[in-house]
N, C-alpha and C positions, 0 to 999 in steps of 0.2 A: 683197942681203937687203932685204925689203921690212921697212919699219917703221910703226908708227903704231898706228892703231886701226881701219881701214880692212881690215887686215887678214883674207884671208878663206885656205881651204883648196881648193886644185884639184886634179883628178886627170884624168889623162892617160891614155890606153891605149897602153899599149906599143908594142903592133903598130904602131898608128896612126906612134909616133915612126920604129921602123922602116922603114915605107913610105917616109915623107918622106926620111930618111935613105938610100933607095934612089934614088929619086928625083931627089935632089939635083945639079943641074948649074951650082952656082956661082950662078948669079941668084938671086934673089928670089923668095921659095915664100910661098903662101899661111899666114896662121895655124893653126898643129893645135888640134882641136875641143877643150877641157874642160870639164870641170864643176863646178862649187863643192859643196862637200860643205854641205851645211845653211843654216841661217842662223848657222853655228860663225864669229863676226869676233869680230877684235884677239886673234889666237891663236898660240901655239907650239907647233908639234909638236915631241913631246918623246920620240917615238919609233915608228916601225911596224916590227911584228916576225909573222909565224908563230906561232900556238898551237895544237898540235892541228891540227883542218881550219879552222883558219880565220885570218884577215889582220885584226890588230887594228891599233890607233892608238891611242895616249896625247897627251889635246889639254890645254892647260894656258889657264886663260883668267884673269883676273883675278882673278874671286873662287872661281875651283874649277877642278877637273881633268876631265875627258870621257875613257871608254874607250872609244872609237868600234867595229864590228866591220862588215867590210864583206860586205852584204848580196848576190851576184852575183844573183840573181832581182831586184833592184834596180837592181844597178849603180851602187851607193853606198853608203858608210859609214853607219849607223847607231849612237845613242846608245845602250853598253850599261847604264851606271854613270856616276854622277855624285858625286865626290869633294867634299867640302865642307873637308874638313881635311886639313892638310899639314900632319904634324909632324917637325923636327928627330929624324932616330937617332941621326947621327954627322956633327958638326958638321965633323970632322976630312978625313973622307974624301968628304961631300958626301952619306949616304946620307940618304933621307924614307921615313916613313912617313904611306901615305895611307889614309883613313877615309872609308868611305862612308857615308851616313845611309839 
């Protein structure tokens, strides 16, 4: 796990990993291409799921949260929402509730 504030978001294309993955003879293989999502640093993902037609991302940054949605005519995540407040539901079980402005 990468730590710090350096911290940035990549993404990978699958296929891509697949190739290499076929590829593979034991030696030494060049670096697979990716791309950093935004200028989104010193970030946790905190979770990408399926919604409907589309592939979102829950980014957690310091002072607020990013619902990112990935854009394919792009080929990149984009900013849907931006959460300013996190509030305690259930201290117990770990559940937030989040507010957007």
């Amino acid at each position: 796990m990468h730590l710090g504030k350096d911290r940035k978001i990549l993404t990978i294309d699958k296929k891509l990993i697949q190739l290499r993955l076929g590829q593979s003879t034991g030696e030494e293989t060049q670096p697979v291409h990716h791309n950093v999502v935004g200028d989104v640093v010193g970030c946790t993902v905190f979770d990408v799921g399926m919604c409907g037609d589309g592939v979102f991302m829950v980014v957690g940054l310091i002072d607020k949260v990013l619902v990112m949605k990935y854009n394919p005519e792009l080929r990149q995540f984009c900013v849907r929402k931006v959460g300013a407040r996190l509030v305690a539901f259930s201290d117990e079980i770990g559940y937030y509730d989040l507010y957007f402005d």
